[in-house]
N, C-alpha and C positions, 0 to 999 in steps of 0.2 A: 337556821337550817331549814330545809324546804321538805316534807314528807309528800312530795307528790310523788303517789305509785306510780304515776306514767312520765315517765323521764325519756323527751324524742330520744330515737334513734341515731346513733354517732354521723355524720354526713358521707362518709367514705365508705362507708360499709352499705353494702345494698342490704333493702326487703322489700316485702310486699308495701310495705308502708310508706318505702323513700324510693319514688322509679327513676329519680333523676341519681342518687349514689347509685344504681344499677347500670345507668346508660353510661356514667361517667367510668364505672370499672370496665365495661367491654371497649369502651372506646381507647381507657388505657392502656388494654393490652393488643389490642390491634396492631399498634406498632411492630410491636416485638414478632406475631404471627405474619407484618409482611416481611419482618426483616431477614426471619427463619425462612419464609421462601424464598427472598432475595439468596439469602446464602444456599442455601439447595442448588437453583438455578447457577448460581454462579459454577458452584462444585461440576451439575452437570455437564456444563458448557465449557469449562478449564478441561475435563478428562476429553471430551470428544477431541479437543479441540490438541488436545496431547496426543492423541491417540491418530490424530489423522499426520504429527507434524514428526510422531516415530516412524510410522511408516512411510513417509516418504525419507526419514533419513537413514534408514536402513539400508537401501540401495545404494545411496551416493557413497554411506560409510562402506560397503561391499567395494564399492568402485573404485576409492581410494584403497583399499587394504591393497588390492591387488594389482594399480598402481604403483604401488609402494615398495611390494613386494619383487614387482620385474623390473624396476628401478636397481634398488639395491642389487639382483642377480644380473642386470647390466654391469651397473659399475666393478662387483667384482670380478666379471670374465673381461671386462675393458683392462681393470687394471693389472691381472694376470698374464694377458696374451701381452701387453705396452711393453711390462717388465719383460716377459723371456725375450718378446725381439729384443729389446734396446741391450738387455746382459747379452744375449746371442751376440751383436754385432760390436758391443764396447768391448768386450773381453777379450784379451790376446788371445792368440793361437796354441803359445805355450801354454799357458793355464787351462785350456781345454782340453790337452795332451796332458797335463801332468794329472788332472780329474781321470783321464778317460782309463791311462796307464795304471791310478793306486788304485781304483774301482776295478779292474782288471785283475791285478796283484793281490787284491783282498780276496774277491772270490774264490781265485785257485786256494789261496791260505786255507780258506772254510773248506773247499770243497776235500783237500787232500785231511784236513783231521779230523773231519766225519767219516771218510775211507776208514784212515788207522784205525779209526774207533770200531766199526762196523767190523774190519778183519779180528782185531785183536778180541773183540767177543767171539766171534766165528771160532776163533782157533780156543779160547776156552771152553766154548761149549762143545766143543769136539775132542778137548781134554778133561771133560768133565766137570771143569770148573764152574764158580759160580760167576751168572754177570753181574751182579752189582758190583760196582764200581767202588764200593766201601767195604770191602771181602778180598781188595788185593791185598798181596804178600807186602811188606814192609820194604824191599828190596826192588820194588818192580817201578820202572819206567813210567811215569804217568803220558800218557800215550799224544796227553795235546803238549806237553814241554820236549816230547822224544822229536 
C-alpha cells in the first residue's frame, strides 16, 4: 500500500490544482447551454409563427361559416319554393277541392263548439251556476258531443 498523503486529484473533477478538469467541465456543459437556447428560440419562433398563421385563419374560417351558412339557407328556400310549385301544379284539381272543402268543414266544427261552449257558461253563470266544467249535473249534455 502506498501512505502518500498527497494522492493527485481525480481528472474530471476540476480545482485550483487541475485547470484542465476545469476547462474540460465548462466545455461539457456548453452543449447543453446551446441546446437550452436552441430550444427557447425554437419555442419562440413556433408561437409567433402560430400566432401570425391564427390570425390569418380566422378571417377565412369567418368567411367560410358564413358561406356555409347562406348556402344551406339557399338550398332550403330552393327546396321549399321547387316542392310547393311542382305539388301546386302535379296535384289534381280535386284533391285541392277536397283539402280546401274539410279545412273549410273543420273550422266551422271548432268554431260552432266554442260558440256552445261560450253560451252554455253564459247561461250558467246567469243561473248561478258554477263554470267548471267538472261541477256539471250527472244528467247534462256535454256540450261538445250535443
Amino acid at each position: 500500500m502506498n501512505d502518500d498523503s498527497q494522492t493527485p486529484p481525480p481528472i474530471n473533477e476540476p480545482s485550483d490544482e487541475n485547470p484542465e478538469a476545469k476547462n474540460a467541465s465548462e466545455d461539457s456543459s456548453r452543449p447543453f447551454e446551446d441546446f437550452g437556447k436552441s430550444v427557447q428560440d425554437a419555442f419562440k419562433t413556433g408561437s409567433e409563427d402560430a400566432r401570425k398563421a391564427f390570425d390569418k385563419a380566422i378571417p377565412k374560417a369567418k368567411e367560410d361559416l358564413t358561406q356555409g351558412v347562406h348556402d344551406v339557407a339557399y338550398a332550403v328556400a330552393y327546396a321549399s319554393a321547387f316542392g310547393a310549385a311542382l305539388l301546386k301544379e302535379l296535384t289534381p284539381d280535386t284533391l285541392c277541392d277536397g283539402f280546401k272543402e274539410g279545412t273549410d268543414a273543420g273550422r266551422k266544427a271548432a268554431e260552432t263548439i266554442i260558440r256552445d261552449r261560450k253560451d252554455r257558461a253564459e247561461r250558467r253563470k246567469a243561473e248561478g251556476e258554477s263554470t267548471d266544467p267538472g261541477d256539471a249535473t250527472p244528467g247534462d249534455p256535454d256540450p261538445v258531443m250535443a
